[in-house]
Every structure is written in structure tokens, then in C-alpha cells.
C-alpha positions in Angstrom: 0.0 0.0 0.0 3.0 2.6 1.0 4.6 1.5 -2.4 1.5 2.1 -4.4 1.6 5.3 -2.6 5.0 6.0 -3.5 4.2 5.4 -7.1 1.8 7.8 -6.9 3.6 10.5 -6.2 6.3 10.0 -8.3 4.0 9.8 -11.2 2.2 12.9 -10.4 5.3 14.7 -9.9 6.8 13.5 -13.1 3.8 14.9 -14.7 4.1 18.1 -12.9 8.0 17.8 -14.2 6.5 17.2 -18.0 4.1 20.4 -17.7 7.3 22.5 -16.8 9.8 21.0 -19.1 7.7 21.2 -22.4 6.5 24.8 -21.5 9.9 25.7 -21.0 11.0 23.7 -24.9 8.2 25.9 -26.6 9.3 29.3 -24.5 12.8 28.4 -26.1 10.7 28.5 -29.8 9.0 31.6 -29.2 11.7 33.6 -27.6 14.1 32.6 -30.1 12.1 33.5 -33.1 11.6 37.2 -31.0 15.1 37.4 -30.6 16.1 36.2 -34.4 13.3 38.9 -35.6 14.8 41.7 -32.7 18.5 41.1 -34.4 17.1 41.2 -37.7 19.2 37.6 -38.5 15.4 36.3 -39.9 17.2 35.9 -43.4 20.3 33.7 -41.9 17.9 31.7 -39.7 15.8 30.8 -42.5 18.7 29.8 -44.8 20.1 27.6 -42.7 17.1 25.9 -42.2 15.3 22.7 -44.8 11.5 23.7 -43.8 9.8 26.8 -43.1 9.2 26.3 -39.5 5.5 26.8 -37.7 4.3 29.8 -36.0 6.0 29.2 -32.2 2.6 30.6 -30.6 0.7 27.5 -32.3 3.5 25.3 -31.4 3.7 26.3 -27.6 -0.2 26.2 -27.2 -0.8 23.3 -29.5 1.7 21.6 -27.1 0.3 22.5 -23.8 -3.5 21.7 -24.8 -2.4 18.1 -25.9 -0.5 17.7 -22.3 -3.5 19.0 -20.3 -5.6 16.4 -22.1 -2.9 13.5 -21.5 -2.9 14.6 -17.9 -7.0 14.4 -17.4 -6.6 11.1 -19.1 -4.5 10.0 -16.5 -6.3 11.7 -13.4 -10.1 10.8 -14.9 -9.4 7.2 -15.8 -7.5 5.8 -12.7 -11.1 4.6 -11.2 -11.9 2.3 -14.1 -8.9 0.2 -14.9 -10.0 -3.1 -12.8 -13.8 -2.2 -14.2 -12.8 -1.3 -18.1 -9.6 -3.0 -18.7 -9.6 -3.0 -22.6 -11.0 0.4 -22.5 -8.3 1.8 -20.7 -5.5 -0.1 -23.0 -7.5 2.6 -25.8 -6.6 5.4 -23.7 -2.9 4.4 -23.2 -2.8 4.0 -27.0 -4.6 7.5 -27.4 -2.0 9.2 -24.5 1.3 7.2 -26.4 -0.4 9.1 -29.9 -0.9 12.7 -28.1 2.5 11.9 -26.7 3.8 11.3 -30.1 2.4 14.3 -31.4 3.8 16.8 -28.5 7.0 15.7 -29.4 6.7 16.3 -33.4 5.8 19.7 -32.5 8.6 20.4 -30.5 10.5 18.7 -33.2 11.6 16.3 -31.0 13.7 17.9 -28.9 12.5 16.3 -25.9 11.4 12.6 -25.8 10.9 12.8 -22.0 6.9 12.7 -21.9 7.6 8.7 -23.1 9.3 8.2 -19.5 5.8 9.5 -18.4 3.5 7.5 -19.9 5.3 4.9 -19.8 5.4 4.7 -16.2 1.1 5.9 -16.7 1.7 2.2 -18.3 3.2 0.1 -15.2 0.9 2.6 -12.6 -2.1 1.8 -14.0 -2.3 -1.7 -15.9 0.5 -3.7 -13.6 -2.6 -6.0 -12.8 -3.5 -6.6 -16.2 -1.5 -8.8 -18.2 -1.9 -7.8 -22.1 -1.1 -3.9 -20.9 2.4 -4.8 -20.4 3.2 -5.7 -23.9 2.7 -2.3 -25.1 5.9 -1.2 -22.9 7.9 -2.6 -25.9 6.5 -0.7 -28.5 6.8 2.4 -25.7 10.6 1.7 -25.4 10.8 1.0 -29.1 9.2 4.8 -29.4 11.8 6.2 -27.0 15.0 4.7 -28.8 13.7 6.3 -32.2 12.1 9.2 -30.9 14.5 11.8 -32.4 15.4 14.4 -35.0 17.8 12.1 -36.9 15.1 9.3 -37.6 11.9 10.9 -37.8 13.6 14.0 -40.3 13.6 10.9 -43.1 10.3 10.4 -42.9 8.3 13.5 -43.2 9.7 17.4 -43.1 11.2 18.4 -39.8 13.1 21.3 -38.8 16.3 21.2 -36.5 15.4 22.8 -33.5 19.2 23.0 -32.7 18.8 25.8 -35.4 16.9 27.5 -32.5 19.8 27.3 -30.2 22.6 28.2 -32.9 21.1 31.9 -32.9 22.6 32.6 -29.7 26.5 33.4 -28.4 28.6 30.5 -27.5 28.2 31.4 -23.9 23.9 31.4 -24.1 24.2 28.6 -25.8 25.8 26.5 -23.0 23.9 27.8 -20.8 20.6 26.9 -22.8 22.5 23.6 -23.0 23.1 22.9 -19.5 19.7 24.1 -18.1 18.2 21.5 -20.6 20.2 18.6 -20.2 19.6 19.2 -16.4 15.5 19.1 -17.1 16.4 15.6 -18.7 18.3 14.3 -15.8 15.9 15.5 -13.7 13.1 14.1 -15.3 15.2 10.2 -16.0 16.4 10.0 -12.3 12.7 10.1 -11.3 11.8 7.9 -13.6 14.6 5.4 -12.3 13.6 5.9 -9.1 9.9 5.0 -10.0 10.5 1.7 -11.6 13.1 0.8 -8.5 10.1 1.4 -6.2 8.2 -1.0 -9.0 10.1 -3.8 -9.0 10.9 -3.3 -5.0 7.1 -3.6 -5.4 7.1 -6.6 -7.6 9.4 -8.8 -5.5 7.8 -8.1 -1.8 4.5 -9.2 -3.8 6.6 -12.2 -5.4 7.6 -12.9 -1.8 4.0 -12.4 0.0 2.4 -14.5 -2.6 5.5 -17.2 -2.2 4.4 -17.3 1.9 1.0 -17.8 1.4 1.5 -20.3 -1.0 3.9 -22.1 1.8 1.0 -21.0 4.3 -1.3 -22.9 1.8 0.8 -26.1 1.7 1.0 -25.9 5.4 -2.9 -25.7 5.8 -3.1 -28.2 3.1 -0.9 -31.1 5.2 -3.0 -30.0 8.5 -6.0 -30.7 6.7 -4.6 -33.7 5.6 -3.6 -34.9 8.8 -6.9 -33.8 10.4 -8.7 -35.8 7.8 -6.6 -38.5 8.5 -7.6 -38.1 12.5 -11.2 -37.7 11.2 -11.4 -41.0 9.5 -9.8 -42.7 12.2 -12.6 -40.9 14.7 -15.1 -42.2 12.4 -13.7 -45.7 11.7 -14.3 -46.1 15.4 -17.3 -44.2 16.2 -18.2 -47.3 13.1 -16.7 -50.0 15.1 -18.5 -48.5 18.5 -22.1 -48.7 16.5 -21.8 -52.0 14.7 -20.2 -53.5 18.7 -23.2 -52.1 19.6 -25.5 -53.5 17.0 -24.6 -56.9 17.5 -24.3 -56.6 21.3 -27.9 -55.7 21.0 -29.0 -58.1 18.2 -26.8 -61.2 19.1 -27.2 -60.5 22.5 -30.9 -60.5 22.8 -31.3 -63.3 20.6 -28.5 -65.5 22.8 -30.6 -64.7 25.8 -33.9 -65.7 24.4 -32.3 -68.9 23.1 -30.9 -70.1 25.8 -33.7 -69.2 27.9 -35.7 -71.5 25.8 -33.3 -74.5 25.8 -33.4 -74.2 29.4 -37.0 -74.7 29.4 -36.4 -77.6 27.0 -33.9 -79.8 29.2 -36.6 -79.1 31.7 -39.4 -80.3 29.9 -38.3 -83.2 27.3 -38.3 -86.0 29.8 -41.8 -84.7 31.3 -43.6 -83.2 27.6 -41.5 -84.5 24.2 -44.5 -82.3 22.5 -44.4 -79.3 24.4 -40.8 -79.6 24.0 -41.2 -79.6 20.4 -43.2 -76.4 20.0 -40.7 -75.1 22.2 -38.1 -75.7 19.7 -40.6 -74.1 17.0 -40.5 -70.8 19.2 -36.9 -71.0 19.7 -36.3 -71.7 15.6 -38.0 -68.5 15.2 -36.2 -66.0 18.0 -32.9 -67.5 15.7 -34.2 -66.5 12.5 -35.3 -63.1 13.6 -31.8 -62.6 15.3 -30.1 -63.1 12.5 -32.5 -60.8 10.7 -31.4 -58.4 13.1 -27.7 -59.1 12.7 -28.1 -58.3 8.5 -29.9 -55.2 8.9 -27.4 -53.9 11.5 -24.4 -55.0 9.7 -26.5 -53.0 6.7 -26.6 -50.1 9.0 -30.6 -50.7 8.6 -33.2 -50.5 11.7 -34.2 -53.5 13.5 -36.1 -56.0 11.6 -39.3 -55.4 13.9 -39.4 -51.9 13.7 -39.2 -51.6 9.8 -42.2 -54.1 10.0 -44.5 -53.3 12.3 -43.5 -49.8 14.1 -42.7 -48.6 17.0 -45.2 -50.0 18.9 -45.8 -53.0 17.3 -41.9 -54.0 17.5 -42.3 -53.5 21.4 -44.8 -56.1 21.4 -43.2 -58.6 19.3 -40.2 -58.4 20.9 -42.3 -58.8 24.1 -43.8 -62.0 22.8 -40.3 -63.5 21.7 -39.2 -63.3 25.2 -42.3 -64.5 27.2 -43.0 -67.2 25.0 -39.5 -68.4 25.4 -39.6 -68.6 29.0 -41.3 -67.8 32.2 -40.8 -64.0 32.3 -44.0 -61.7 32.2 -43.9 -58.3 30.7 -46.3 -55.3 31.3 -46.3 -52.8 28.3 -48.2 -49.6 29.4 -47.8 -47.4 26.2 -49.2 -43.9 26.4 -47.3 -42.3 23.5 -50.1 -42.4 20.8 -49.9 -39.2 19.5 -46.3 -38.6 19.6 -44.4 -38.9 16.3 -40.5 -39.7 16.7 -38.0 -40.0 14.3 -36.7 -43.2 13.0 -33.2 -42.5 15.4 -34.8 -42.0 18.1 -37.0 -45.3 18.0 -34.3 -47.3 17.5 -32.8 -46.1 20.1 -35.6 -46.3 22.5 -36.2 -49.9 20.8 -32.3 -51.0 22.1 -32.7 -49.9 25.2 -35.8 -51.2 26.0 -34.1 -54.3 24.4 -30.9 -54.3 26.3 -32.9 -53.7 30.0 -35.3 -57.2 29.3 -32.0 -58.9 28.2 -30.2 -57.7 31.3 -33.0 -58.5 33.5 -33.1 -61.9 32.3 -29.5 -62.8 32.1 -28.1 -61.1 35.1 -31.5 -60.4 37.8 -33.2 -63.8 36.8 -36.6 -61.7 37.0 -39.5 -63.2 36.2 -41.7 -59.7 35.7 -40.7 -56.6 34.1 -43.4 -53.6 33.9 -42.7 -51.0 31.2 -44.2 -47.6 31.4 -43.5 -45.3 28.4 -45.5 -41.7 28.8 -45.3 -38.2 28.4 -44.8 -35.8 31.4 -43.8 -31.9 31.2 -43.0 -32.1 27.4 -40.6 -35.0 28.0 -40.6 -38.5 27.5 -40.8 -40.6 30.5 -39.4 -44.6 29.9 -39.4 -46.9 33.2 -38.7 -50.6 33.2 -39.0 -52.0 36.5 -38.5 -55.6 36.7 -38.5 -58.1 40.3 -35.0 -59.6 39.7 -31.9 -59.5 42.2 -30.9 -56.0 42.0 -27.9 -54.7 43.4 -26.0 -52.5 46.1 -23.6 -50.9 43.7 -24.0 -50.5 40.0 -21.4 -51.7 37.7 -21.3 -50.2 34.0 -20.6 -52.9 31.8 -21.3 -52.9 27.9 -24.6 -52.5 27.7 -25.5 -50.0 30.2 -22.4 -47.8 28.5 -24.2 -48.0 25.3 -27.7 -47.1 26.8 -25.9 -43.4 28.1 -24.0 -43.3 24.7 -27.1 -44.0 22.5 -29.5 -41.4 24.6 -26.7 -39.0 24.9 -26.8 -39.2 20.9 -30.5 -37.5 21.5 -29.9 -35.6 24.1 -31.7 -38.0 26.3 -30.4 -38.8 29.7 -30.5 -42.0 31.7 -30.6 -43.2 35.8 -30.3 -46.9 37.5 -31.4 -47.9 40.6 -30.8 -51.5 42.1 -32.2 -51.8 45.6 -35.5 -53.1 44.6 -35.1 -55.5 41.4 -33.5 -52.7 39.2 -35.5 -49.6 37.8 -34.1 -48.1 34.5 -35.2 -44.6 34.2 -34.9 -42.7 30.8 -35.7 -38.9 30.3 -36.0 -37.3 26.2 -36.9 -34.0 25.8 -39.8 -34.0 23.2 -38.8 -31.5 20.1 -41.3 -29.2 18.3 -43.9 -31.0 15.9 -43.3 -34.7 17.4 -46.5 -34.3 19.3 -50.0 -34.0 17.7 -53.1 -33.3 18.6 
């Protein structure tokens, strides 16, 4: 920002420098045409010269109309170079013609105006990248721009002619004072495409450190994505352990329950022992139902089937028919719509507490009360096994929390009196109905 401010400067100093330097070139004209005419040395002038020369009043105003409008070019136009791009290429071309001009009418004497624009040039277009081909025609321009070459193609008079009127001494001094206007005007110009390329390399550089700041980004990302998968992978492993504890699990349970019941009764009842079987063929089929649809990342087999409800009272007929164990279902949810997450999740836990009960309190009645109380969902399952003093968090009561934690449901255990599981969901806008 400081350099483009820099820039700035110099450029509108260099065109404050121009605006002196060719008033000064056509004062030279017109004063030395008054003082050829004053020492009546009109007829040597003339002779010595190839081309009747032009009236030095046109030739100082003519000049200083053209550089006023190359200077509004440049102070009007700044604004739209991002917005007009090829437009503005039209008015370099236009400010390198008035250029051009200037300096035929002060029979190029002075070339300096080229340092100008082109400097106009690298101000103005440095972000666009067709503008800086036209600096080599520009340069081109400023090795030819002179007397020598341009006095071959079309008629030119030596403006050294001008100079030769005076003494030796005047003349030297005419000399000096110009050459010094020159120096003036090229050592700015140095200076402004020193602070340009300064310019160009701190850019070079900034864009070089984000481009290593990108690569670093780039590799954290890569890493994080790395840690990501590896989060997910087992988050994955957690769900499908979780799945089978809850499929296999319950199906073990029910199965075993039932064979029980069969070594009791095959001596006593062959044919009740039979049907037994029957039953127990079926929990094994619909556990391994289960299994595929969790491995498939699918929802219980029951629930897809029958619902909500109607997979808590399946399941609830698998494991009394099984064995000896009563269930009580009091479901008061009927105008409550839940999500399919948050069934399966109530469905598994509701799952995992019968299984628990059965494998570790050897109860023989389990009540289930699911209702709604102060916009929340109440779940209780109570069942009149062993209990116990001091609650250990094994598998499945880690995936309960995890599982309700996943809906911002919250979980309790009590084990003085059988064991109570009590579950807690907040209810979300447009579950219930009327």
C-alpha cells in the first residue's frame, strides 16, 4: 500500500516535471524566433534551415492543450482500470499518440513525456497482463524518438537551429539548463521503476508465503482428515459393537432361555418340548434378521415391519414365550411422532434392559411404562429380579448413556428393589400431535 503510494507521487510529480519542461522547450521556440526577428538575423535563420518552421505561438499552445488532455486522461481514468480494462488499454494508445504528437511539435527535442506514460503504463495496468506488452512498442518509441530518424520520414526542422542563434556562452547555458530538465526528469523515472520492482518482489515474496502458508494448511487438513477417518472408523466399530451386542445378545438370551425350558421339559412333555423348539427356531431366525440389517446399517427387523409400537410387542412376545418372564407394556405415546433414530434407540434400550434383566437379575416380571410428562418423555422398566447394592457399568449399560446421549436423552439406575431403569428425552417441536 505505501509503495502504491509512493508510485503515486512520483507519477504525479513527473507529470508536474513534463508540464514545466515542455513549457519551458516551446518558451525556447517563441523567444528565439523574437530574438532572431529583434537582431534582424530572420534571413540567416531561414537559410540555414530545410523547412519553413511553424508559427511558435501554435507550437507552444498546440503543445500544452495536448499535455492537459494526457494529464485528465490520466487523473479521470484511474477509477476504471479493474472495471474497463480493454478500454483503458485505448486510452494508453490514445496518451502514447498525443505523446507522439507533442514531441513532433517540438520537433523532438524532448522525448521525455515517453518516461511518463510509460510509467502511466506500469501505474495503471501492472494488474493486467496484455497492458504490459505495449511497454515494448513504448521503449521502441523512445530509442527512435529523435530528430535524426523521424527527419527521413516526413519534413522536420532542426530545433538546434533555435539554439545556434545565440552566443557560445547562451548557448551553453541553454544547453546545461536542458540537459539538467532531462536528468531531472530520467532519475525520477529510475527511481519509480526501482520502487516498482521493489514492489514486484515483496509481492513475489508475500504471494510465495501464502503459497507455503497454503501447503501448510493443506498437510494439516490432511492430517486432520486422517484423524477424522480414524474418529469415524471407530465411532463405526463402537455402533456395529453395539448392533450386534444388542441383536446377538438378545437373541442369545432368548435362546438359551428357551433351551433351558427344553432340558426341563423333554423327559416330562416331548411335544411341548417340540413347539418349544418351534418358538426358539424363530427368535434365531429373527436374530439373525437383526444381525443383517445392523451390519447393513438398517433398523431393527421389527421396527421396519411393524413400528414402533408393534416391534415392542413382538419383541415382548419372543421373550415371554420363550420362557417364564411376564412383561407389562403400558404405552401412552399415541400421538407422539418420533423420528426413526430415536425409535431405535428407545427400541435397544428397552431391548438391552429385558436382556439384562433376564441374564443377570433372573426376574420373572418386568413392567414398562413409556408416557409423556412436562413435554418430555418418561421410559421406566422396572423388573423383580436380584438388584444390586452398587451398579457396575458394563457394555450394555455404557451403550444405553451413549445411544441417549446421541438425542440428548439422559439415563438413571437404581438397584435396591429388582433394578428400575429410568430414561428422560426431551420432546422436540412437531413430534406431538393433537
Amino acid at each position: 500500500m505505501l509503495k502504491s503510494i509512493s508510485l503515486k507521487r512520483i507519477r504525479t510529480f513527473m507529470m508536474s516535471w513534463n508540464f514545466f519542461m515542455i513549457t519551458c522547450y516551446a518558451m525556447i521556440f517563441m523567444f528565439s524566433t523574437n530574438y532572431i526577428i529583434m537582431n534582424n538575423i530572420s534571413r540567416d535563420f531561414l537559410s540555414s534551415l530545410n523547412y519553413i518552421p511553424t508559427d511558435p505561438s501554435i507550437i507552444f499552445f498546440k503543445s500544452l492543450i495536448l499535455y492537459i488532455i494526457i494529464m485528465i486522461l490520466m487523473n479521470f481514468f484511474d477509477h476504471r482500470v479493474k472495471e474497463y480494462p480493454f478500454e483503458n488499454i485505448l486510452f494508453l494508445l490514445i496518451e502514447t499518440l498525443i505523446g507522439f504528437i507533442i514531441m513532433k511539435s517540438l520537433y523532438f527535442i524532448y522525448n521525455g513525456i515517453i518516461y511518463l506514460i510509460f510509467s502511466d503504463a506500469l501505474f495503471r495496468f501492472k494488474e493486467n497482463k496484455y497492458v504490459k506488452w505495449l511497454t515494448i512498442p513504448l521503449s521502441l518509441l523512445l530509442i527512435i524518438s529523435n530528430y535524426n530518424f523521424f527527419s527521413t520520414l516526413f519534413p522536420l526542422v532542426n530545433a538546434d537551429a533555435y539554439l545556434n542563434v545565440y552566443t557560445s556562452t547562451t548557448r551553453g547555458l541553454l544547453q546545461v539548463g536542458i540537459n539538467l530538465l532531462d536528468i531531472v526528469n530520467l532519475l525520477f523515472f529510475i527511481l519509480f521503476l526501482m520502487i516498482y520492482i521493489a514492489n514486484e518482489v515483496q509481492e513475489n515474496e508475500r504471494m510465495t508465503q501464502e503459497l507455503i502458508m497454503v501447503h501448510q494448511v493443506n498437510h494439516e487438513l490432511e492430517n486432520y482428515a486422517a484423524v477424522s477417518e480414524k474418529i469415524a472408523e471407530d465411532k463405526e466399530r463402537k455402533r456395529l459393537a453395539r448392533e450386534i451386542h444388542d441383536t446377538l445378545g438378545h437373541a442369545l438370551t432368548g435362546i438359551a432361555a428357551g433351551v433351558d425350558a427344553c432340558i426341563a421339559m423333554i423327559d416330562i412333555n416331548p411335544q411341548a418340548t417340540k413347539q418349544q423348539l418351534m418358538v426358539i427356531s424363530k427368535v434365531v431366525r429373527q436374530g439373525i434378521g437383526d444381525v443383517r440389517n445392523s451390519l447393513n446399517k438398517l433398523r431393527p427387523g421389527a421396527l421396519e415391519q411393524h413400528g414402533f409400537k408393534g416391534a415392542l410387542e413382538n419383541m415382548i412376545e419372543e421373550f415371554t414365550s420363550v420362557s417364564d418372564l411376564e412383561i407389562t407394556l403400558d404405552y401412552r405415546i399415541e400421538k407422539v411422532d418420533f423420528e426413526n433414530t430415536k425409535e431405535d434407540i428407545l427400541f435397544r434400550v428397552i431391548q438391552e434392559s429385558i436382556t439384562n434383566a433376564v441374564r443377570h437379575g433372573d426376574a420373572t416380571h418386568i413392567n414398562i411404562s413409556i408416557y409423556i410428562e412436562d413435554q418430555k418423555l418418561k421410559l421406566e422398566i422396572q423388573d423383580n429380579g436380584q438388584g444390586c447394592e452398587e451398579i457396575h457399568y458394563g457394555f450394555g449399560l455404557k451403550q444405553m448413556r451413549e445411544r441417549l446421549s446421541m438425542i440428548n436423552g439422559k439415563v438413571t439406575y437404581d438397584g435396591h428393589h429388582g433394578f428400575l431403569t429410568v430414561v428422560t428425552i426431551p420432546i422436540q417441536e412437531g413430534e406431538l400431535y393433537d
